[in-house]
N, C-alpha and C positions, 0 to 999 in steps of 0.2 A: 776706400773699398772699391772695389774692382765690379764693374759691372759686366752681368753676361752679354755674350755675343745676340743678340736681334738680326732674327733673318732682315734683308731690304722688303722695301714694299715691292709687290711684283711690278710695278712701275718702274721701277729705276734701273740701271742699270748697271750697278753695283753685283759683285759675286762673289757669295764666302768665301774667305781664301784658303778652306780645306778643298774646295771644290775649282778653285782657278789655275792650279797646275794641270788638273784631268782635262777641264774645259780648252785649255789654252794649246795641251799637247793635240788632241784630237781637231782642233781648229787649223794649228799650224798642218799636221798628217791632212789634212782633207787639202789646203790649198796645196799643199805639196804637188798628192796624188790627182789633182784637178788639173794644175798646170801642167804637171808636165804630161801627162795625157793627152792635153790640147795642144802641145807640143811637138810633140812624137806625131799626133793624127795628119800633120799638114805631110807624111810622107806617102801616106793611103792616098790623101788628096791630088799629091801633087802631079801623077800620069792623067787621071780624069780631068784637070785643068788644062796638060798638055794635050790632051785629044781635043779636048771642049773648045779650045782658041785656038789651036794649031800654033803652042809656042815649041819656041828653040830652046836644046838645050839652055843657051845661057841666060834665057828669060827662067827657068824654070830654078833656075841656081841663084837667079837676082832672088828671086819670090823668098825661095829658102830663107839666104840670104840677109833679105832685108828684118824679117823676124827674129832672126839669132843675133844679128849685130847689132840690132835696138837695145833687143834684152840684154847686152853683154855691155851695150856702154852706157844703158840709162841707169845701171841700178846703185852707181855712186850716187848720182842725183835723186834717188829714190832713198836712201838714207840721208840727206840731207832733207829733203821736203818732210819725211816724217817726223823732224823735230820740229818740224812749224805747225806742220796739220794733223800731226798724229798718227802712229804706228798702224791703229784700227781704221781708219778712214780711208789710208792711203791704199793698206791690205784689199780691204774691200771694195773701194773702186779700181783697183788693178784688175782684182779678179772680175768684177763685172763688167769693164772694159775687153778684156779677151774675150766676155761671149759676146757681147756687143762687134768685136774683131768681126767674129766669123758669123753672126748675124748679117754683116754687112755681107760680107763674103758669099749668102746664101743668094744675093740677089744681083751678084756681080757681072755684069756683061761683056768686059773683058778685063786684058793683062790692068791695066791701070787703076781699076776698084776693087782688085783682085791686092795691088800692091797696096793702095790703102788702108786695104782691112789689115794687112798683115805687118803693114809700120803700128797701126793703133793698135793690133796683139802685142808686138814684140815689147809695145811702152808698158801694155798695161801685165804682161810678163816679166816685168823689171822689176817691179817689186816685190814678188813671191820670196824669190831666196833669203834676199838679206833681212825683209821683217820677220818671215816666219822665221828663220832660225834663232832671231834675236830676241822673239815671242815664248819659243820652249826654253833657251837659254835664262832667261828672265822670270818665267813665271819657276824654273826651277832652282834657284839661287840658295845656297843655302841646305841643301837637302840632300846633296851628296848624289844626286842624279840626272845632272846635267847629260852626260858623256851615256849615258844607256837613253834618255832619250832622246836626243839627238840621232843617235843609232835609228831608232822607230821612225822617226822623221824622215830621214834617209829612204829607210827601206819602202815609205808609205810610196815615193817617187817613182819605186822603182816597180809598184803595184799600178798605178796609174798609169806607167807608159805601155804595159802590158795588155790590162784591160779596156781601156778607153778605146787605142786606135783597133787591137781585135773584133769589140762590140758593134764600133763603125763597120769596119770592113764588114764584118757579116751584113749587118744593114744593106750597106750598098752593093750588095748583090741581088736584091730584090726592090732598094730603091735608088731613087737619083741622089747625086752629090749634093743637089742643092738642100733635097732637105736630108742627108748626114750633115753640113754644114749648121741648118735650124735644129738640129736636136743637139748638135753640139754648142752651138753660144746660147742656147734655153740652158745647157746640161751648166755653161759659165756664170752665168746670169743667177741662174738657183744655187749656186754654193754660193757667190757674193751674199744674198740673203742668209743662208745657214750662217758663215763668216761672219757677217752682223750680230746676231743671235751669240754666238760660241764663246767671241772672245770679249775679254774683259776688256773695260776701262783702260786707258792708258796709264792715270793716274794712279791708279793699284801697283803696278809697277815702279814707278817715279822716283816713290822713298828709298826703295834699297837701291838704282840705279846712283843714287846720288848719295848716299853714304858709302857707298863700297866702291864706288867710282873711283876716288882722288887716293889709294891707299893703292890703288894696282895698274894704275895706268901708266905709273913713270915706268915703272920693269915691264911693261906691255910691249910698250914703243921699240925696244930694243929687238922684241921675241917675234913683234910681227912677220917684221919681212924675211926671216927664214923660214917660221912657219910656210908664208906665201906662196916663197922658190922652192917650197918641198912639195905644197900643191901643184903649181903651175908644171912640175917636172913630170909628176906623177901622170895627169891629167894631160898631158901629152904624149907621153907613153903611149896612156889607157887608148886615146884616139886613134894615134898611131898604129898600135897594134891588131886595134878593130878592122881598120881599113885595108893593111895587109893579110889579114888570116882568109879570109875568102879566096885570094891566090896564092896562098900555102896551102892550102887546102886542094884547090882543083892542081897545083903540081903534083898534090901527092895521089890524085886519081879519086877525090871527089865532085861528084855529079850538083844539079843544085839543090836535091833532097840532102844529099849530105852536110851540102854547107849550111840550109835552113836547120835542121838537128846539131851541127854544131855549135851556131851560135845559140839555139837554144838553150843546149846543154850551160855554155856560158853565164848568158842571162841569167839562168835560174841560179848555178853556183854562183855570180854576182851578187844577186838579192839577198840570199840568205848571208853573204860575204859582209853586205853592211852590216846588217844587222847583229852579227856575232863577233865582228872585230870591234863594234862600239861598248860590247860588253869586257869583251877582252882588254882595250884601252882602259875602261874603269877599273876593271883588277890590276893589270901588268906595269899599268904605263905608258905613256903615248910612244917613248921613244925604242922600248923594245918591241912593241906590238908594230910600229911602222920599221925596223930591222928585221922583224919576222915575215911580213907579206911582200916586202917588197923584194927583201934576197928571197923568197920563195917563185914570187912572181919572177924578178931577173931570170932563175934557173929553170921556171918552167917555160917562158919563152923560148931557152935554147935548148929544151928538148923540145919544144913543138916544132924547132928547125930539123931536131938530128934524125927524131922517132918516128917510125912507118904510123900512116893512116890511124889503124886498129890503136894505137896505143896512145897518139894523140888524140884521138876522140874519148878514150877513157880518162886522160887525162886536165880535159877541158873543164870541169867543175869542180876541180881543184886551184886550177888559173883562176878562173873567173872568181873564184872568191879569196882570192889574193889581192887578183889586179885591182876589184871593187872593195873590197873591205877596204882602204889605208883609205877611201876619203872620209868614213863614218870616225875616223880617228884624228884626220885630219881637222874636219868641222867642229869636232869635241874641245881640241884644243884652242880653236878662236877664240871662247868665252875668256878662258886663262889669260892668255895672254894680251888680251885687248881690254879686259876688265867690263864692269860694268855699264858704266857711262858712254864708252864709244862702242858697243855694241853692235848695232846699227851699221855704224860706218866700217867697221875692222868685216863683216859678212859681205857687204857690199864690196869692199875691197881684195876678199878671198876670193870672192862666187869671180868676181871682174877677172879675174886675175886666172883661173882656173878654168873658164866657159872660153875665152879667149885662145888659152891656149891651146884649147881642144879644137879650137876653128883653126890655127892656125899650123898645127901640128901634121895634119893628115899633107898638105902643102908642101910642107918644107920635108916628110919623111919621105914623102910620095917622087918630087927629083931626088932625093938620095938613093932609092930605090931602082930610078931609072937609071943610075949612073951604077952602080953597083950590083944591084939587085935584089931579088925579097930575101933572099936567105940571109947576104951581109946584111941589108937593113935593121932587119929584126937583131939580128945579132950585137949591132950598134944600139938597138933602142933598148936592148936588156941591160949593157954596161951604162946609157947613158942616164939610167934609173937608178944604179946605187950611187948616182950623185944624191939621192936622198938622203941615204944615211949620215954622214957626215952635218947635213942641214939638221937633221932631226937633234942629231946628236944638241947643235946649238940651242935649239928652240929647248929643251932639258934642258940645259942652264941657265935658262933666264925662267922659267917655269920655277925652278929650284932655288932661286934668286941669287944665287952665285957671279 
């Protein structure tokens, strides 16, 4: 005979499991939105540091720098350590290490405790991507809603970098940086406690990782690394073309209220871009949902080259949520093809793979540029994007197990 479910005693920290896909989504949505907020703020920061110490451009590009290139190469090793000490633990002292980051940072007297704070951000930034995504993947197994929330997850990032460094900025218009710095590692500090609180047990998880594991990992192995080069391609693009529109823009005779409204307009088609192409992947398909934004995207970057001002500005939130939707479709299908069990490391391996190329990208577009120019460049980075399609195409076949 089957006995009923018994809530836990409020002691323990066990969580009903009608209740640990909501808890788990909302946990993963808050570090998202957390992180990358405290992310995104170090660019409010970083002229006020310049004045405050009298650095050089390329100290102020170290600073950058050193925080994006932690995060991009610790977070292999960040799925690895969660299989020793646990998804939740690692989650959470990531996050509370970033406010810790910029605690430090609040009492920094020059360049050198300024760089320590922000090598100890970038480590404890390393973790966010590949547990939490591996967090809503996992608690949703089974349910047929992986791929919509992930979408949410996405989009919660794309809320955080929005509101966090605007809320600062307003701040330090009436106060000093150091304490924007203390309200922001208080602001890291108190979602590590909520993140404590939110998510479940690791163990809740464990059993279906390990039953569903060894059935989908051999056809995984194969699907990864195109999935990957579909990201990494994308996600270069996406950088690449950030970096060039602001002098698309002032050739075509906007001022810099234009180009702040441009990229607006962007952003915001972006955000809602995740968000509805992660829906769209769960109805269509990953491989015609990434054939529909990306040849859309290709063609709207070469009318952003061909079409006067007025009609590239109307056209900008239609881009943006082209260019941004294919990663919400993208992340979707990590679970797929990486399966259960390697989880952890296949996010770790995508975020690696994709944050990378976006550093390296604006570099390598940016002398093409010089040697060519913005118009050929962009024009090059439209064609050098339906190299997607064809990946996508692979990554459906081992999806489809063919």
């Amino acid at each position: 005979m089957s006995t009923p479910y018994a809530p836990p005693h409020p002691g323990t920290a066990d969580t009903p499991p009608d209740t640990a896909p909501r808890r788990s989504l909302i946990a993963a949505c808050t570090a998202h939105a957390v992180h990358d907020g405290l992310t995104d703020v170090i660019y409010v920061l970083l002229p006020l540091w310049q004045s405050q110490f009298a650095l050089s451009y390329a100290m102020v590009g170290l600073l950058r720098g050193a925080y994006s290139g932690v995060m991009a190469s610790m977070q292999l090793l960040a799925s690895r350590f969660a299989r020793r000490w646990g998804r939740k633990r690692l989650l959470v002292g990531g996050t509370a290490l970033v406010g810790l980051a910029y605690l430090v940072a609040s009492q920094a007297s020059g360049m050198t405790w300024l760089l320590v704070a922000l090598v100890l951000g970038g480590l404890g930034a390393s973790t966010q991507h590949p547990l939490a995504s591996s967090l809503v993947a996992d608690s949703h197994e089974g349910s047929g809603k992986v791929k919509q929330a992930l979408s949410h997850y996405n989009f919660a990032g794309d809320i955080g970098k929005t509101l966090i460094p605007g809320l600062i900025g307003l701040l330090l218009a009436i106060a000093s940086w150091q304490t924007g710095a203390l309200m922001i590692g208080t602001l890291g500090v108190t979602a590590a406690l909520l993140l404590w609180w939110l998510i479940p047990r690791d163990s809740q998880f464990a059993a279906a990782r390990k039953n569903k594991g060894s059935s989908v990992d051999g056809a995984a192995r194969g699907g990864m690394w195109p999935l990957l080069a579909t990201g990494t391609i994308d996600s270069a693009v996406r950088m690449g073309f950030l970096t060039f529109l602001p002098f698309l823009l002032n050739s075509k005779g906007a001022g810099s209220a234009g180009i702040g409204m441009a990229l607006s307009l962007l952003f915001v088609g972006g955000a809602f871009g995740k968000l509805l192409c992660g829906y769209l992947g769960a109805r269509i398909g990953m491989m015609k949902t990434v054939w529909l934004t990306e040849a859309t995207t290709s063609l709207c970057i070469l009318l952003a080259v061909w079409l006067p001002l007025s009609w590239l500005m109307a056209m900008l939130p239609l881009l943006g949520l082209a260019l941004n939707g294919t990663s919400s479709v993208l992340y979707g299908a990590v679970p797929e093809v990486a399966g259960a069990a390697r989880r952890d490391h296949a996010f770790a391996l995508f975020y690696t793979g994709t944050i990378g190329a976006g550093a390296l990208s604006p570099v390598l577009f940016g002398r093409l540029g010089d040697l060519s120019g913005i118009p050929m460049a962009l024009e090059i980075l439209a064609a050098f994007l339906l190299l997607t399609l064809p990946l996508s195409w692979r990554v459906q076949r081992q999806l489809d197990g063919r």
